[in-house]
C-alpha positions in Angstrom: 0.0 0.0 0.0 1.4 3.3 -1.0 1.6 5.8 1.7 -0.1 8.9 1.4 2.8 11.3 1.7 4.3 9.3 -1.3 1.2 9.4 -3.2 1.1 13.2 -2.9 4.5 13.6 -3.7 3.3 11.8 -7.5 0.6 13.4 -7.6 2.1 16.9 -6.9 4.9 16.3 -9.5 3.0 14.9 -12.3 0.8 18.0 -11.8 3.5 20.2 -12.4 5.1 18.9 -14.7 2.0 18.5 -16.7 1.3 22.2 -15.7 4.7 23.1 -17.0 4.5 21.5 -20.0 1.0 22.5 -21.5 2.5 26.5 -20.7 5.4 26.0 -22.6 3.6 24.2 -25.5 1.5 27.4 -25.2 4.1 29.9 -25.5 6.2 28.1 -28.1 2.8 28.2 -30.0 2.4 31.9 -29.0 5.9 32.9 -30.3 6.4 30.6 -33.4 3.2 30.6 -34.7 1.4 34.0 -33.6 3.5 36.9 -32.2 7.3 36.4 -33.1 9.7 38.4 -31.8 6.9 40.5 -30.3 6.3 38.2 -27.5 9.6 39.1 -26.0 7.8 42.9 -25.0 5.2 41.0 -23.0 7.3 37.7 -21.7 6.5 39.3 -18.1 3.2 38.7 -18.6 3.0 36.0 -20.6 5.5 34.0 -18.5 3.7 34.9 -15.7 0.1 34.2 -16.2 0.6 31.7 -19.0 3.3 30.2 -16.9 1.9 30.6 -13.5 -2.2 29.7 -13.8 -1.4 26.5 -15.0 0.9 25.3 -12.2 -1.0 26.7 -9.6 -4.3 25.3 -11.2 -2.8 21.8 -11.7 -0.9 22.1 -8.2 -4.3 23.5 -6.5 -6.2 20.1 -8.0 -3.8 17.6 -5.8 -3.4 20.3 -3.1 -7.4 20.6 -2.2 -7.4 17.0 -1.5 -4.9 17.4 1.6 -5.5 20.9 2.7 -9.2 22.3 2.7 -10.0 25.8 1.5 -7.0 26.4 -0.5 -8.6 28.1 -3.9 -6.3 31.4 -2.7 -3.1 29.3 -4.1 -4.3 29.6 -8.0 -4.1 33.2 -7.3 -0.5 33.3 -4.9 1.2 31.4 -7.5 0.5 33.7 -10.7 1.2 36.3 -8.6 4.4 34.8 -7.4 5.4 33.7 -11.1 4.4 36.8 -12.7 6.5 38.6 -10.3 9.3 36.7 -10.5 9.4 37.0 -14.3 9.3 40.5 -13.9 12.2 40.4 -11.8 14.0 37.9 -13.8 13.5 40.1 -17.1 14.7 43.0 -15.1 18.1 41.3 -13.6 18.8 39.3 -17.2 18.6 42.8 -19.4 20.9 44.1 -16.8 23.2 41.1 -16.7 23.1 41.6 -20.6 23.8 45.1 -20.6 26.6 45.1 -18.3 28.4 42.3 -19.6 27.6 41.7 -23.2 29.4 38.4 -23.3 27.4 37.2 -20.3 27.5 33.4 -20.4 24.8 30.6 -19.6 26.0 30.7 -15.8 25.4 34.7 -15.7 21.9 34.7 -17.4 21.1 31.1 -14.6 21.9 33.1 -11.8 19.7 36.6 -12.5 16.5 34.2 -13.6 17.5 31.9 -10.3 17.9 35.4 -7.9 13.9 35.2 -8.7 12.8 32.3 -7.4 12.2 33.1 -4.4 9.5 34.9 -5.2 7.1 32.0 -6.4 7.4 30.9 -2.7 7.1 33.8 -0.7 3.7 34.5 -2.4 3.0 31.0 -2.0 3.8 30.7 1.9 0.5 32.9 2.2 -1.7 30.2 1.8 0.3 27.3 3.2 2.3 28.0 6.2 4.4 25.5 6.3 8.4 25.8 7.8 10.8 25.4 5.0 8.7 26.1 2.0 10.4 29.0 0.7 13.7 27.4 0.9 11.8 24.4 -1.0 9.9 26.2 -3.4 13.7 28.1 -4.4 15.8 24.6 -4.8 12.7 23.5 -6.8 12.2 26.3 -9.2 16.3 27.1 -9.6 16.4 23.6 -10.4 14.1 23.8 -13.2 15.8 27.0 -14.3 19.2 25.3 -14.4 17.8 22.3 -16.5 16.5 25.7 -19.1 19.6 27.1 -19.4 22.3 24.2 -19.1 20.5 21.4 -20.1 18.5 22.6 -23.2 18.7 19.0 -25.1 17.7 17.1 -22.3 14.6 14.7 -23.2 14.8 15.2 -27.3 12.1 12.9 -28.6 10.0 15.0 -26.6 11.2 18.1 -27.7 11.3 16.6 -31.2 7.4 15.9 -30.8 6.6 19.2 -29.3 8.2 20.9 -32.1 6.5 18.7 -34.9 3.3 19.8 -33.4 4.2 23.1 -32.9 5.8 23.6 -36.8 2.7 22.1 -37.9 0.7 24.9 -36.4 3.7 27.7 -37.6 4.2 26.6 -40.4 7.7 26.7 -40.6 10.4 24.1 -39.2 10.8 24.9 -35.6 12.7 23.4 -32.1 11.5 23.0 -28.9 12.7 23.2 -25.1 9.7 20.9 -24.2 11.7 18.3 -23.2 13.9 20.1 -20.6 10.8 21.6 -19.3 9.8 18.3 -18.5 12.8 17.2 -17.0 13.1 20.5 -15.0 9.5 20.7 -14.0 9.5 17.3 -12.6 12.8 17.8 -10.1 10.6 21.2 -9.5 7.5 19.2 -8.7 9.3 16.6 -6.7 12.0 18.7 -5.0 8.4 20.9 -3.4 6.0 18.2 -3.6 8.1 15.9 -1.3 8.9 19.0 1.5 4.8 19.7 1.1 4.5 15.7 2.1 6.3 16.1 5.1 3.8 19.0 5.9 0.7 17.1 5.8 1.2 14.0 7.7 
């Protein structure tokens, strides 16, 4: 029989990394296929909310199970995501100001210096000892899988980006498959210190 802290924990991590990757199908879609270059004025935004709602949605669906009345998390983590993508948009254009030649490891540690933020908006509606410090290891771990590990999973990138050219138009890739991969340590690293919470 499979204990209930490790059931939530699987539950919590498939949910985001389903979360994650149906945004990032959405944006690709968004950028190749509808708004170009564009898209870049309103990545904030877009990251945000497009980024955010889903996780928190998706989270919020294995969450209400375990903790009653927690609707206010949908809300705490776009607002945590759409304010750490400002932030992150912020500290990248000045890392790419300053230095021109800025690096991978330059642009991973301005969009990590943001993370945080996800959890402090999150630690509103769960009050729980070490979730900031959770929610950061999670979410910098899915940014380092972005930036250093961009051809991690390729036959799902390479069927997110057949779908996704089919739509465009044009031959396209995709990031889908590191999304995946850094969604899920995202989703394990805060699903199993939100386990430890509940029993």
């Amino acid at each position: 029989m499979i204990s209930r802290r490790v059931l939530f924990t699987l539950q919590w991590t498939l949910a985001t990394a389903l979360a994650v990757v149906i945004a990032n199908l959405i944006i690709e879609i968004l950028f190749f296929a509808v708004m170009g270059w564009a898209l870049l004025f309103l990545l904030p935004f877009v990251g945000g909310v497009i980024g955010g709602f889903p996780v928190g949605l998706f989270q919020w669906m294995v969450l209400r199970r375990y903790v009653p009345k927690s609707e206010a998390w949908i809300v705490a983590t776009t607002l945590g995501f759409f304010a750490a993508w400002c932030v992150a948009a912020i500290l990248v254009a000045i890392v790419l100001t300053v230095a021109k030649e800025a690096g991978n490891a330059a642009v991973f540690l301005a969009l990590a210096a943001a993370t945080p933020i996800i959890g402090l908006a999150q630690r509103r509606v769960i009050k729980t000892r070490f979730w900031v410090i959770a929610s950061t290891v999670g979410w910098t771990s899915f940014v380092a899988v972005l930036t250093f590990g961009t051809h991690s999973l390729p036959s799902v990138s390479n069927l997110s980006a057949k779908l996704v050219s089919a739509i465009a138009g044009y031959a396209m890739t995709s990031m889908a498959g590191a999304a995946l991969l850094g969604a899920a340590l995202a989703g394990a690293t805060t699903g199993i210190a939100l386990a430890s919470e509940l029993e």
